[in-house]
C-alpha positions in Angstrom: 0.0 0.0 0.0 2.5 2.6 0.8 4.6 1.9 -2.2 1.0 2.6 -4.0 0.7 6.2 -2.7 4.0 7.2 -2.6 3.3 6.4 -6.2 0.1 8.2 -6.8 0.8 11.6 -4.4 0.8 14.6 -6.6 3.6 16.2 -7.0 4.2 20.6 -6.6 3.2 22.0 -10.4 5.7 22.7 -12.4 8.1 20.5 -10.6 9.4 17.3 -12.3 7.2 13.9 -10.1 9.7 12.4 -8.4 8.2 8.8 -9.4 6.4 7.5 -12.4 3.3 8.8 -13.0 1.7 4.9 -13.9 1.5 2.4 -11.5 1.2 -1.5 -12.7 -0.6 -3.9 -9.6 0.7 -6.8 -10.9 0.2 -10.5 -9.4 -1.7 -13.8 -9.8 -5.7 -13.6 -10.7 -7.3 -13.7 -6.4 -4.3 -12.3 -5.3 -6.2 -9.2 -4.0 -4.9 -6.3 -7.1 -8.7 -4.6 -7.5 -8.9 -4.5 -3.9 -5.5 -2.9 -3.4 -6.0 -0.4 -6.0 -9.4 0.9 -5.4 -8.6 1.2 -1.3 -6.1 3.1 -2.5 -8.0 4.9 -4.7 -10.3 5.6 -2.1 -7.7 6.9 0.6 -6.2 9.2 -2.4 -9.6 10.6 -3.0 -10.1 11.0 0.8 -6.6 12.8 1.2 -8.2 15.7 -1.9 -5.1 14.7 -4.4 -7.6 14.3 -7.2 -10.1 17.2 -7.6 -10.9 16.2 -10.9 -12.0 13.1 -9.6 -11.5 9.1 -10.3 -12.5 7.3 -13.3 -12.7 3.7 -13.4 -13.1 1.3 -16.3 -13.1 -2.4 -16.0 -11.2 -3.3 -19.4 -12.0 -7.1 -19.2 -8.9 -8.1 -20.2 -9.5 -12.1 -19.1 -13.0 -12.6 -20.3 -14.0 -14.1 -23.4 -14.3 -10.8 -25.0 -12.3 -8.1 -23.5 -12.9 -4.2 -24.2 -10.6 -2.5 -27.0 -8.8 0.4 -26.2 -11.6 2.6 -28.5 -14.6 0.9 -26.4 -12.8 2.0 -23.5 -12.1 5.7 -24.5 -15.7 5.9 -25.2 -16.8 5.1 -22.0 -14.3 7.7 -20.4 -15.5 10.6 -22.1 -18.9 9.8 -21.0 -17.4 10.0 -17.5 -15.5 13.1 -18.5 -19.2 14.7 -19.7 -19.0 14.1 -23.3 -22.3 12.7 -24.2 -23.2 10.9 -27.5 -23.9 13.9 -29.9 -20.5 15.2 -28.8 -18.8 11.9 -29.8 -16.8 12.4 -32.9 -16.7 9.7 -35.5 -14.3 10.3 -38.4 -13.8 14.0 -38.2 -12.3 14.0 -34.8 -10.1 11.8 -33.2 -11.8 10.0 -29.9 -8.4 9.8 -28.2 -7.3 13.1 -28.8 -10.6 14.2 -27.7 -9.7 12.6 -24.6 -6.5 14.0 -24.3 -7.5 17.4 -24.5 -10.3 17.0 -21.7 -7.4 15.7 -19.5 -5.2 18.2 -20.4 -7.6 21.2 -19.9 -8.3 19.9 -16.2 -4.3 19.9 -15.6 -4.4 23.2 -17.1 -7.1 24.0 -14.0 -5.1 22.3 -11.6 -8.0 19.1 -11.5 -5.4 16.2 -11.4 -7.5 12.7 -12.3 -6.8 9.4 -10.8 -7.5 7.3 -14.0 -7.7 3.3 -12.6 -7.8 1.0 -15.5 -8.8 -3.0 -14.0 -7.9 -6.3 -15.6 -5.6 -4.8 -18.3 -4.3 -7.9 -20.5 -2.1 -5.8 -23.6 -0.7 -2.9 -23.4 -2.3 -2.0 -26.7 -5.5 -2.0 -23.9 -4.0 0.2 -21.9 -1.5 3.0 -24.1 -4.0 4.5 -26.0 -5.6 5.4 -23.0 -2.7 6.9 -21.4 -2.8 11.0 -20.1 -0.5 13.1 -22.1 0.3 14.9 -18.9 1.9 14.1 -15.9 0.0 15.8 -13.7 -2.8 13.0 -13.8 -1.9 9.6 -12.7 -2.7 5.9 -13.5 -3.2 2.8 -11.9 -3.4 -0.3 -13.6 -4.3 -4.0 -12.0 -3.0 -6.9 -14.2 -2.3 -10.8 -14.5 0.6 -10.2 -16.9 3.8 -7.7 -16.6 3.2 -4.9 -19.1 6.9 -4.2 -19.1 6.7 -2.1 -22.5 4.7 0.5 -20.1 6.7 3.3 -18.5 5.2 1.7 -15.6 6.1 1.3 -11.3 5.2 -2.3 -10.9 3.9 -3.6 -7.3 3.9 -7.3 -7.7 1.6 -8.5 -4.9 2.4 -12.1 -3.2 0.3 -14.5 -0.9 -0.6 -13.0 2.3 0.9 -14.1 5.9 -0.5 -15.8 7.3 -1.6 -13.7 10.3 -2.9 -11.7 7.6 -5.1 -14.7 6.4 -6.4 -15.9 9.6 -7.6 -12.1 10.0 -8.7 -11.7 6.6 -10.9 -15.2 7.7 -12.3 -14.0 11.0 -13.2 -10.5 9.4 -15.4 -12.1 6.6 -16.9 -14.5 9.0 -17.9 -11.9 11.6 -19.1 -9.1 9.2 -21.9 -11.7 8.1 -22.7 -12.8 12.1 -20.5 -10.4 15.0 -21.5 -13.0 17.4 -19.5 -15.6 15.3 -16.7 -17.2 17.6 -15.4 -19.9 15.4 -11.8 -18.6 14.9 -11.3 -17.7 18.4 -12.6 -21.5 19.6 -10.8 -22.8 16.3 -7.6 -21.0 16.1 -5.1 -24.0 15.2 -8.0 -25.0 12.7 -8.0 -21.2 11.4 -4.4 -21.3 10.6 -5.0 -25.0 8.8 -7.8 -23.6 6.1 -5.3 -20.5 5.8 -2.5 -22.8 4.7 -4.7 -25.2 2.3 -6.2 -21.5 0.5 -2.0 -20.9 0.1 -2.8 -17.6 1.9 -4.6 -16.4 -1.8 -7.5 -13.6 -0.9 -9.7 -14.8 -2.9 -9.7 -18.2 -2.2 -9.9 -17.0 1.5 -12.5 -15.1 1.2 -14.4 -18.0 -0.6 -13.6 -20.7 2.4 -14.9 -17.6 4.6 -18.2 -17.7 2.6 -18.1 -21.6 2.2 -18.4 -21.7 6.1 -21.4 -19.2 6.2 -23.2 -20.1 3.2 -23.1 -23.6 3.3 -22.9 -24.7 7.0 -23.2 -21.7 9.1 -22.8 -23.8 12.7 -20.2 -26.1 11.1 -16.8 -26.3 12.7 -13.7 -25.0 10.5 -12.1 -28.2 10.8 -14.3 -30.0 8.7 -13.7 -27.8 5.7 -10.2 -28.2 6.7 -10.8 -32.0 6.4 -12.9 -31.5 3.5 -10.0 -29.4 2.1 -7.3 -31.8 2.4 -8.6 -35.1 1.6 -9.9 -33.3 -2.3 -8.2 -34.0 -4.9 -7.7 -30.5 -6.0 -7.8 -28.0 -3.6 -8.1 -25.2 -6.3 -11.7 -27.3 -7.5 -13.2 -27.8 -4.0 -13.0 -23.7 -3.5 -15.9 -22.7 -5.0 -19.1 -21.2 -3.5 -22.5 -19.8 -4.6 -23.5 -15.9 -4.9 -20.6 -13.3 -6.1 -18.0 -10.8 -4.3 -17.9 -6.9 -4.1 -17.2 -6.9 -7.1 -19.6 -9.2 -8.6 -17.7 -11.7 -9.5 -18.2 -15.1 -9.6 -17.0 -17.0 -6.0 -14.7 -20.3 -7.7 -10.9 -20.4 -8.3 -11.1 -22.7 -11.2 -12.4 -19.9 -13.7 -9.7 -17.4 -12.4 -7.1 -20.2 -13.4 -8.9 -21.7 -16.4 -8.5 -18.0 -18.4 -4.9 -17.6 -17.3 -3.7 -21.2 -18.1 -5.6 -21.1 -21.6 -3.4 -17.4 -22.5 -0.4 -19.9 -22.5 1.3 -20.8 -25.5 1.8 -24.9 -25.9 5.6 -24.7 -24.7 4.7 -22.5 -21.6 1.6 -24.7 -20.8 4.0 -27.3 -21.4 6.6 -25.9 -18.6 4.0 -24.9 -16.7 3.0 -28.9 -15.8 6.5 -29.4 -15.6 7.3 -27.3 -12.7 3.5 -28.5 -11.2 5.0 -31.7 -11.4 8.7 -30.8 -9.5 9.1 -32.9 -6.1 8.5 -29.2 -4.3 6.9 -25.7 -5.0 10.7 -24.8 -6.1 12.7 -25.9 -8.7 15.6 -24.2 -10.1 16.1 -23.2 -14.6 19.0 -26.1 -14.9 16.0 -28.7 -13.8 13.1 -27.3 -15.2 15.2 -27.4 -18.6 16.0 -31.6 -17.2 12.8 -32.2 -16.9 11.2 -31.2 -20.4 14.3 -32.4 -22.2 14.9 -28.1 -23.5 18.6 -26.1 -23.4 18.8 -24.2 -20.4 18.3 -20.9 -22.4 14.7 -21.6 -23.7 13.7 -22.9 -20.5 14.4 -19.9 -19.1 13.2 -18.0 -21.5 9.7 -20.2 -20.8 9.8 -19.5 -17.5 10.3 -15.8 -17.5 7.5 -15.6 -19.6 5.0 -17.8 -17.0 6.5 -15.4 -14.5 5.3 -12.5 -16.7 2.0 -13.5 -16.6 2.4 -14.4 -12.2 1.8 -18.2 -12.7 5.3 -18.6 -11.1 7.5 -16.3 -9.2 10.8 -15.3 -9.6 13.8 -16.5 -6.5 16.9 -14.4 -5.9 19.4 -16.8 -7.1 22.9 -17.5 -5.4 26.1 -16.7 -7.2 27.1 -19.0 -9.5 23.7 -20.6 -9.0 20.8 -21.4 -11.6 17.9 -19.0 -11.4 15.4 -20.7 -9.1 11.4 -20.3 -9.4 8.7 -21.0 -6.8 4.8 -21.8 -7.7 1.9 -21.1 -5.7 0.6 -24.2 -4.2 -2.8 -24.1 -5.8 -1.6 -23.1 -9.0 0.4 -26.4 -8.4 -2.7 -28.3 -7.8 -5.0 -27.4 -10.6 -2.2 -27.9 -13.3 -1.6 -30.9 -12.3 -4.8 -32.2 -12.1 -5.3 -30.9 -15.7 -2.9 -34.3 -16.5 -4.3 -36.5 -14.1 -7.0 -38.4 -17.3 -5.2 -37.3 -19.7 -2.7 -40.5 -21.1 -0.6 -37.8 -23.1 0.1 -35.3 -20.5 0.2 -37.9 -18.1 3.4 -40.2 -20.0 4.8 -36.9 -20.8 4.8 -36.1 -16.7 6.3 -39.6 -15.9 8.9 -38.8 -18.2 9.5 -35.4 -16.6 10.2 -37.3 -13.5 12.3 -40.0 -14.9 14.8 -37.1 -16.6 14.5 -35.3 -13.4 15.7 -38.1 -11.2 18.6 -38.9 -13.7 19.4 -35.2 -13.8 19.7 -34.8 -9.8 21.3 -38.6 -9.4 24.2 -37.0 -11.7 24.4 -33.8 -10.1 24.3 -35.3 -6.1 26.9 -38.4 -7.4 29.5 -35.2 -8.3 28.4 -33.2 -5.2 28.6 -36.3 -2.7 31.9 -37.0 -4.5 33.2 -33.4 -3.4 32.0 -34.2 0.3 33.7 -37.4 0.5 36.9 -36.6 -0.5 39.8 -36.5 2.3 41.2 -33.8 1.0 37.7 -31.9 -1.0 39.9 -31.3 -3.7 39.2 -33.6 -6.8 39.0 -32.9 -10.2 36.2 -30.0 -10.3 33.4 -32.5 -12.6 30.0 -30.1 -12.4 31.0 -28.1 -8.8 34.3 -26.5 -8.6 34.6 -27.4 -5.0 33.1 -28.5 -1.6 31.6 -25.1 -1.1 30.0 -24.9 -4.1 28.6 -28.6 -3.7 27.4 -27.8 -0.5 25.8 -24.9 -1.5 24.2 -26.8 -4.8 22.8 -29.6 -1.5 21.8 -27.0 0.5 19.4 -25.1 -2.3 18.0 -28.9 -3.7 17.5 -30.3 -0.4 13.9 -30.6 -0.2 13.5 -31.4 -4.1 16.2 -34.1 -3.5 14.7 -35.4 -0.7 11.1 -36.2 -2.2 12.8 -37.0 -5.5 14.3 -39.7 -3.8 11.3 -40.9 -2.2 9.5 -41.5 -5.8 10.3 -45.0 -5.5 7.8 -46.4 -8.1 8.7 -49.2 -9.9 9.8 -47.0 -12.8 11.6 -44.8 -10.7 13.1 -47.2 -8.6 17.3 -47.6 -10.0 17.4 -43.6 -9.7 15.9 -43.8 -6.4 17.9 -45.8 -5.4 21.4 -44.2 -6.9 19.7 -40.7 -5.9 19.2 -42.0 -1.6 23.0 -43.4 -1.7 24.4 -39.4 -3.1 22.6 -37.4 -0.4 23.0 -39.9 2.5 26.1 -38.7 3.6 25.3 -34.7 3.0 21.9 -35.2 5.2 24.8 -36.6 7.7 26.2 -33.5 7.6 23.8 -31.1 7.7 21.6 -33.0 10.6 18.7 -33.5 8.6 18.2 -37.1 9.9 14.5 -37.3 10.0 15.2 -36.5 6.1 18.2 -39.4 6.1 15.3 -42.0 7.9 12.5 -41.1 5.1 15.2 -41.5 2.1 16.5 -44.4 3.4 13.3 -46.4 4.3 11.9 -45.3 0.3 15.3 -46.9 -1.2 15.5 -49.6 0.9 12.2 -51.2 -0.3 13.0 -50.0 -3.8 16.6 -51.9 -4.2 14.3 -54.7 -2.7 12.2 -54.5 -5.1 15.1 -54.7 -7.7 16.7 -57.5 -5.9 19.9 -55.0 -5.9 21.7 -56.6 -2.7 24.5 -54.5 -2.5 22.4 -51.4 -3.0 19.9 -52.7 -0.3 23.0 -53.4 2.1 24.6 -49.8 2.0 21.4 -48.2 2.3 20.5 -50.3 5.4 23.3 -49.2 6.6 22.4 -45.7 5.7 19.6 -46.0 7.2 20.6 -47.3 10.0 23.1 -44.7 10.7 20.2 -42.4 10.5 18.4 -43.6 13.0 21.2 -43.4 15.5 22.2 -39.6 15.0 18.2 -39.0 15.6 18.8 -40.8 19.2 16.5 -43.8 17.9 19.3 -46.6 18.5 17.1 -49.6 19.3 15.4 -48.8 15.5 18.8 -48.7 14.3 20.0 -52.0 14.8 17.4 -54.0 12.8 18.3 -52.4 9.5 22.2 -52.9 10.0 21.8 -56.3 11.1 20.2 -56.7 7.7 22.9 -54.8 6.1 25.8 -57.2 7.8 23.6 -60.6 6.2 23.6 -59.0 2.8 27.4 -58.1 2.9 28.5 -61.2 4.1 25.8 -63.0 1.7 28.0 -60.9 -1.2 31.6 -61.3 0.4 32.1 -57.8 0.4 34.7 -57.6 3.6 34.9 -54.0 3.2 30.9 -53.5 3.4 30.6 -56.0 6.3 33.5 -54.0 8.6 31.5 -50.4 8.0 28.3 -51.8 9.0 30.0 -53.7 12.2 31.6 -50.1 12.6 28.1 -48.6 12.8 26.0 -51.3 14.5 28.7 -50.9 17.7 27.6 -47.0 17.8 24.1 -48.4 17.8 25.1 -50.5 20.8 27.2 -48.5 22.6 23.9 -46.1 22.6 21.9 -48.9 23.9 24.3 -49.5 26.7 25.4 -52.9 25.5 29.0 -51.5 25.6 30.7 -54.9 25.6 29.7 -55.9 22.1 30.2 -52.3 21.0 33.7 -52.6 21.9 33.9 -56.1 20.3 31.9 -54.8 17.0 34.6 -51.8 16.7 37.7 -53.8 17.0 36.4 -56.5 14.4 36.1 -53.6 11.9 39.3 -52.1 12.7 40.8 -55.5 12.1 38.9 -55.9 9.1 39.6 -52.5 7.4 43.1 -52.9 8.7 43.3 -56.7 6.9 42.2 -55.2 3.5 44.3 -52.1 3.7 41.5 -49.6 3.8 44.0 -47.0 6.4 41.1 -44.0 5.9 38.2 -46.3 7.1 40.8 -48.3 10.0 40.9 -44.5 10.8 36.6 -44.6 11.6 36.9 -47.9 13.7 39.6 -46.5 16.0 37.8 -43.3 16.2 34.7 -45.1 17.5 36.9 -47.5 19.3 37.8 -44.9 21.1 34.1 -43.6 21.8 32.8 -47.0 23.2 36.3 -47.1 25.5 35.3 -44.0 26.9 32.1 -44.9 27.6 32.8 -47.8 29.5 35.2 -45.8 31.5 38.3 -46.8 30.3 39.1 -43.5 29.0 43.5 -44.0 29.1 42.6 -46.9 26.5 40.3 -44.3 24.8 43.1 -41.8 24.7 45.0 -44.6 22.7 42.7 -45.1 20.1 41.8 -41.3 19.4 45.5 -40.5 19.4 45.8 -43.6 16.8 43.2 -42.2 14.8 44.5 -38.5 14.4 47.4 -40.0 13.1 45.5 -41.7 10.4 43.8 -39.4 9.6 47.1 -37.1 9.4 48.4 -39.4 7.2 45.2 -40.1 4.7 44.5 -36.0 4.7 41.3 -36.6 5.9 40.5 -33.2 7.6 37.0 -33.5 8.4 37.4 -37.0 10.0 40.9 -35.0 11.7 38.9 -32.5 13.5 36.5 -35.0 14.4 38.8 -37.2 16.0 40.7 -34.3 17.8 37.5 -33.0 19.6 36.9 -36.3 20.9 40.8 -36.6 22.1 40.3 -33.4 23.6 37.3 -34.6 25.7 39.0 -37.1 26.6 42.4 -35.6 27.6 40.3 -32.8 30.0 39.0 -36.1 31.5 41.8 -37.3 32.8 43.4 -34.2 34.0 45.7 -33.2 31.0 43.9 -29.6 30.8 46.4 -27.9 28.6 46.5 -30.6 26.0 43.4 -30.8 25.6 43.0 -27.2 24.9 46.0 -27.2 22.1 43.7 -30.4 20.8 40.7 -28.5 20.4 41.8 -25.4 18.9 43.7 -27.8 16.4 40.0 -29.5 16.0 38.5 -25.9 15.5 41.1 -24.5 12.9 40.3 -27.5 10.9 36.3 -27.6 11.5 36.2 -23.7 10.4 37.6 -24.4 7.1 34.5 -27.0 5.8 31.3 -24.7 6.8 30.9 -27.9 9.4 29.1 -24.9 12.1 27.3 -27.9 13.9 30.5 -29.2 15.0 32.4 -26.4 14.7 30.4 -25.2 18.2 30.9 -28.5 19.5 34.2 -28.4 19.5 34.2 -24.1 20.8 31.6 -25.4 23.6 34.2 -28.3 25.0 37.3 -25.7 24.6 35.0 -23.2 26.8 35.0 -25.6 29.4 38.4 -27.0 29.6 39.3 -22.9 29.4 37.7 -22.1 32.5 39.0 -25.6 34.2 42.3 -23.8 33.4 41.6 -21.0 35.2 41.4 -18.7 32.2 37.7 -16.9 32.4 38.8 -14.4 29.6 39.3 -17.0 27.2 36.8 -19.3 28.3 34.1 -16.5 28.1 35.2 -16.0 24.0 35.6 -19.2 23.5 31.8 -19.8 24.5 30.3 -16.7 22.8 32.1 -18.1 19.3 29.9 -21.6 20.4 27.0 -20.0 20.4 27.8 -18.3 17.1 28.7 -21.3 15.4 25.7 -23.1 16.8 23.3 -20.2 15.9 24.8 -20.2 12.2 23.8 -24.4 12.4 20.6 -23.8 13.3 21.1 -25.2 16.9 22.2 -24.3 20.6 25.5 -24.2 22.0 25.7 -26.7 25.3 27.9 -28.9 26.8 28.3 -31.6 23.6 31.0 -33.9 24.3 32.1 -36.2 21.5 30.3 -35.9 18.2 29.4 -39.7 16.9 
């Protein structure tokens, strides 16, 4: 609103407007532009900026048979007092006509607020256009008009505080005494969500509520709501709005889906069809087989006409797109009986998958790497791999989870590239739902080894969420399949896992005994980086028990080997839990060389979980030191770190 009448406030005459004299409301048909313009209308109006009045034309731009710019000029100059006889025909132009009444009520100091509605072209809208500036225009529209020396306010969704309000207003303006959203607040915020915070498909669950079931509880709708089909078909109600138009989404989205050409109707069900509401140009252009240039070019032009918005993008990043949730719904619903559309959007999602599998296989390679330094493939490092997980998370996550029987290979390769990322970042919950999907899809494909390492996965996933006792099932499957496939190395990292699961569970014996069979196992086939891991958590299950010298031993053993393989992640990691150790036992001041050692290194990978571990432990042997100064930094840098991670800073320990 404000950026609307900074817009419209006159300017001194004879001064030069300090802003464009056109304003373009731009945004998605319910998205509340009429509304917006004609309050602002009205407060202009109210504040005396337009003594020569408002005129307002409702150009139809997205009905069947929109006005022309010449039926529209016709219709001003009746509001301007030009009546029929005065009309010219041939003799006199209409718009100059109409030019010259604005101009002579400039000339009188009689500034007009001219508010053109549902403008499609600019060829509705130019014509009509005040040859001075000391008028001003407003214009509400689906599409950007950017040939239009034009402001553009694009409007978005509401909040959703905004929605709940907008819902309790329309329900008490029909019945004051109507207490529903105050008894029904959780269910408020629910039917909020499910409209995708649109105003007019708000204000239509608002009437739904009256009209239909005026004593009905909000969570039915909600229920109704969420088990349809489409969400976008169930919102329609009888009778009209303020502005006498009809109360149903479906016709709002029917005219602006059939003004698409057959390629942007085309990307339109692609993105519809995208794991998430965001996708990025690189897999739009995947998914419907195009370069990346005419994909974008495809969706800038859906963006023009507010069927998808626009994302900042990150450097070095593809641009990135977001579509509205109902918008989602109703085109993909348009596939649903349709065989043609509907092998065209299994094939989307088959090229998707393959595209993400390829691009997570070269990030995860980047992760994994002792060093982070192979040959750049598609990311020219760790950060930028990160930074590629970190943006396709959520796509990657349900991607991997579309474990159909046609889907299931890429599933499958796409669950093994993320696993160790979600690691990384913490998202277990996110690890647990991958792993479950590819589990029963390499099942299904009677892929053993596949099943195996994603048991194993899996299992690890359910230990970092503190769900041990679920943990050990799957690894116990993973240790029959590896031994079933004599694949020594496979069997000693799942032993190496399933004793974290048990040291968890307190069974600390067989942890210890797990452990040392995978360190002798890793050690037998020469694998030094993964001999490294089983000493490392050798050392964890020592500690535990409370033999924390031997602990010392095996974490000293395992920074070596990790020295010595450059495995700088696995270093730091190692380190820390040395550290913890060391302060244990009394050896204060090298514990505290050992953890700044752990920090230095944990700085240098973006690894802020650990990284405020580690700052959290040194805090604490800093003050057992008898050095306040330094412990009190020390913990102030934790609680950075941990803020950047998205977590707390406390008293950690070892990180497993």
């Amino acid at each position: 609103m404000a950026k609307l009448m900074d817009v419209l406030r006159p300017t001194d005459r004879g001064t030069t407007p300090k802003s464009a004299v056109i304003c373009a409301v731009t945004g998605l048909g319910g998205i509340g532009k009429t509304a917006l313009a004609l309050d602002a209308a009205h407060t202009a109006c109210a504040r005396k900026w337009f003594p020569g009045g408002t005129l307002f034309i409702d150009l139809g731009g997205y009905n069947d048979t929109p006005l022309t710019a010449e039926q529209a000029v016709t219709s001003l100059l009746h509001a301007l007092g030009v009546g029929h006889v005065q009309i010219p025909t041939e003799d006199v132009d209409p718009y100059a006509l109409y030019r010259s009444r604005l101009a002579s009520l400039a000339d009188r100091n009689q500034s007009v607020l001219l508010l053109l509605d549902n403008a499609s072209t600019p060829e509705q809208v130019s014509p009509l256009l005040p040859g001075s500036d000391r008028h001003r225009v407003l214009i509400t529209t689906r599409d950007r008009l950017d040939s239009l020396p034009a402001r553009q306010v694009a409007l978005d969704a509401l909040s959703p505080d905004s929605s709940v309000s907008l819902i309790a207003t329309a329900l008490r303006l029909r019945d004051p005494d109507d207490d529903r959203p105050a008894h029904e607040a959780g269910s408020v915020r629910d039917l909020a969500r499910l409209c995708g915070h649109l105003p007019l498909a708000l204000q239509i669950a608002a009437a739904m509520l009256v009209r239909r079931h005026p004593s009905r509880p909000i969570a039915s709708l909600v229920d109704e709501l969420r088990t349809a089909t489409d969400t976008t078909r169930a919102l329609v109600s009888e009778g009209v709005d303020q502005y006498s138009r009809s109360l149903a989404l479906p016709p709002v989205f029917d005219v602006s889906f059939g003004r698409l050409g057959s390629g942007q109707a085309r990307m339109l069900r692609a993105v519809a069809l995208a794991p998430s509401t965001e996708m990025s140009t690189d897999a739009a252009a995947a998914m419907t087989g195009l370069s990346p240039a005419l994909a974008l070019r495809l969706l800038d032009d859906l963006a023009h006409a507010h069927l998808i918005t626009g994302l900042p993008a990150s450097t070095g990043m593809s641009e990135r797109w977001r579509i509205h949730d109902l918008v989602r719904g109703y085109t993909a619903t348009l596939t649903a009986d349709d065989p043609a559309p509907a092998e065209e959007g299994e094939l989307a999602r088959e090229r998707l998958l393959s595209f993400f599998s390829r691009l997570a296989e070269a990030a995860d390679r980047q992760l994994r790497s002792p060093r982070g330094e192979p040959a750049p493939e598609v990311f020219a490092g760790r950060a930028e791999a990160l930074a590629w997980f970190d943006a396709e998370r959520v796509n990657l996550v349900a991607a991997a989870q579309w474990a159909g029987d046609r889907f299931a290979r890429d599933s499958v390769r796409l669950a093994l590239s993320v696993a160790e990322f979600l690691r990384w970042r913490r998202f277990f919950d996110d690890g647990i739902a991958v792993g479950r999907a590819a589990r029963d899809a390499a099942h299904r494909l009677a892929d053993r080894h596949s099943e195996a390492t994603v048991c194993n996965n899996l299992g690890g996933a359910l230990l970092r969420a503190e769900r041990a006792d679920e943990a050990i099932e799957p690894l116990m499957r993973a240790a029959g399949l590896f031994d079933d496939l004599g694949d020594l190395t496979g069997e000693g990292m799942v032993w190496n896992t399933l004793g974290l699961a048990l040291r968890r569970t307190g069974r600390l014996e067989e942890a210890i005994a797990n452990h040392v069979r995978a360190r002798d196992r890793f050690r037998s086939t020469g694998d030094l980086h993964l001999e490294g891991r089983a000493w490392h958590n050798l050392g964890l299950s020592l500690d535990t028990a409370g033999r924390t010298e031997e602990a010392i031993g095996a974490f000293a053993r395992a920074c070596e080997i990790h020295r010595a393989t450059g495995d700088r992640v696995l270093h730091g990691d190692s380190l820390n839990s040395l550290g913890w150790a060391l302060h244990a036992v009394g050896r204060v001041d090298e514990a505290i060389a050992t953890y700044r050692e752990s920090v230095k290194i944990r700085r240098e990978y973006d690894y802020w979980y650990a990284t405020g571990q580690t700052l959290n432990n040194l805090a604490l042997a800093l003050k057992t030191a008898g050095r306040p100064e330094e412990a009190s930094k020390a913990r102030a840098e934790a609680v950075d770190a941990s803020a950047r991670a998205g977590t707390t800073a406390e008293v950690y320990g070892h990180l497993h």
